[in-house]
N, C-alpha and C positions, 0 to 999 in steps of 0.2 A: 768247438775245439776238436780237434783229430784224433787228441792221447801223443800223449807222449812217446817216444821209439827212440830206440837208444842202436848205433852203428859203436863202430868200432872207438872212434874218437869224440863223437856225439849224440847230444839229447835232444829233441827237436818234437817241436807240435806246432801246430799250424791251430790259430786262433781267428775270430770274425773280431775286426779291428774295433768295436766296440765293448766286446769282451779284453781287448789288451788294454783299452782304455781307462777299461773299469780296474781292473789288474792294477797297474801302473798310478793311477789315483791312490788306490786303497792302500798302495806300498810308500807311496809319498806321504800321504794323510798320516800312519802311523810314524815312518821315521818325521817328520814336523810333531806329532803328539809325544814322542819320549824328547827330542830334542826342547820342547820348549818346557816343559817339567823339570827339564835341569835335574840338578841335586834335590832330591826330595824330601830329605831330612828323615825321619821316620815312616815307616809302614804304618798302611790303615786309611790315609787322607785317602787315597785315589786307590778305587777299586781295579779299574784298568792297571797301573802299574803296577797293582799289586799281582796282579796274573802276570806281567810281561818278565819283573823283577822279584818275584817273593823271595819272602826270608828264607836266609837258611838253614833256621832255628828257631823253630814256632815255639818252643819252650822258654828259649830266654831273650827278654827282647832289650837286655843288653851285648848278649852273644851277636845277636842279628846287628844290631847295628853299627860292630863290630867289625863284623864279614861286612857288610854293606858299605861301610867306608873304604875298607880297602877293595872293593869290587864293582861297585855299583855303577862309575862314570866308565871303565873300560867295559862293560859287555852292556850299556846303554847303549856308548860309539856302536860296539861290534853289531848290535841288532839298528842302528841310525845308519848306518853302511850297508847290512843286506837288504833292509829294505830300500835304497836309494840302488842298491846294484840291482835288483828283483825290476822293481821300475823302469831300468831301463831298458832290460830283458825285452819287457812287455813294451816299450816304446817302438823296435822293431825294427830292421832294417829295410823291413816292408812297407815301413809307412803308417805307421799306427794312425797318425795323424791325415792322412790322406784320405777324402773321401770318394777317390778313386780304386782303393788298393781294398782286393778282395781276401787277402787276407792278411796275418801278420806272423811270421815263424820266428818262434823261440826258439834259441838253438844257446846250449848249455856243454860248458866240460863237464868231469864228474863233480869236481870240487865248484863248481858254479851251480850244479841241479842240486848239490848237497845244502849251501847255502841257502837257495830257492825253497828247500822247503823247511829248513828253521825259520825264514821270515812270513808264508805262508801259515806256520801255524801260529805266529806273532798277529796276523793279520785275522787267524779265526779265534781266536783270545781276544783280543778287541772288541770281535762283533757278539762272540757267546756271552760276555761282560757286559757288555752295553743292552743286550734285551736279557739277560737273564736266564741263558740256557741250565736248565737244570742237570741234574744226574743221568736223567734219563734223556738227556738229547734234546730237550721241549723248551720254549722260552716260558717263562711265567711272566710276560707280559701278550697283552694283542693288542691289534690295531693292524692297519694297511702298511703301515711303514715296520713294525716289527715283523709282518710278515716277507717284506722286502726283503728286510735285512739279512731273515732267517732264510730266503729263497740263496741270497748271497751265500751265506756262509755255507748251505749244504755244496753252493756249487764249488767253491773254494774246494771244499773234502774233495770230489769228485777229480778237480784238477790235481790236489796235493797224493790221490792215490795214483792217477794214472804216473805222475811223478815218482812214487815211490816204485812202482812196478818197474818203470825203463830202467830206475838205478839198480836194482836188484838185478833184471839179468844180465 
């Protein structure tokens, strides 16, 4: 990845079309996982939607579900839409898919890099929940695949701050 740089009209980084692959998977993978969860009924079954969707009232778990009826299928959409838009991002007009094509450029408005990193940290919620990253950053599990995952997720940060930096100035 390049980082991200921000012109006057645009947000742009230049990615190795294996890294937009991985990108554009993980953002499909997640919009398919709230998508097929539907209506969830209550909090608590599913620890991942409970990161993606929590209550809004940890106190009263008829207040929550409450709020969560009248909220819950429009800002599922809203996060099944950026990451379906994020996805494409990363599909490229460079060729993601091409195993010719040396690189793939992401190129963002503001209001698309702003989107890009709500589903971004949609995407490292998924992965912090799934191995078990604690308080302090650490997963509390191991193995070669938790270590994968965790190599993933820090690099996700890495991409979500270079992100956060071009929007800022």
């Amino acid at each position: 990845m390049s980082g991200f740089r921000r012109n006057a009209e645009r947000i742009t980084a230049k990615f190795d079309p294996s890294d937009a692959k991985l990108m554009a998977d993980l953002a499909r993978q997640v919009a398919g996982l709230i998508a097929e969860r539907g209506d969830r009924g209550e909090s608590g079954a599913d620890p991942v939607l409970d990161r993606l969707l929590p209550d809004a009232y940890r106190d009263s778990p008829e207040d929550a579900a409450e709020f969560r009826r009248f909220t819950e299928t429009e800002l599922a959409d809203d996060k099944i839409a950026g990451a379906i838009s994020l996805a494409e991002a990363f599909d490229g007009e460079d060729g993601a898919s091409s195993p010719t094509s040396r690189t793939v450029t992401v190129r963002f408005d503001l209001p698309q890099a702003i989107a890009a990193l709500r589903s971004l940290t949609d995407i490292r919620l998924v992965l912090a929940t799934s191995i078990g990253i604690n308080y302090e950053g650490i997963p509390t599990a191991t193995g070669e695949a938790i270590a994968v995952t965790y190599a993933i997720y820090n690099w996700l940060g890495a991409v979500q701050d270079s992100l956060v930096r071009a929007v800022d100035r």
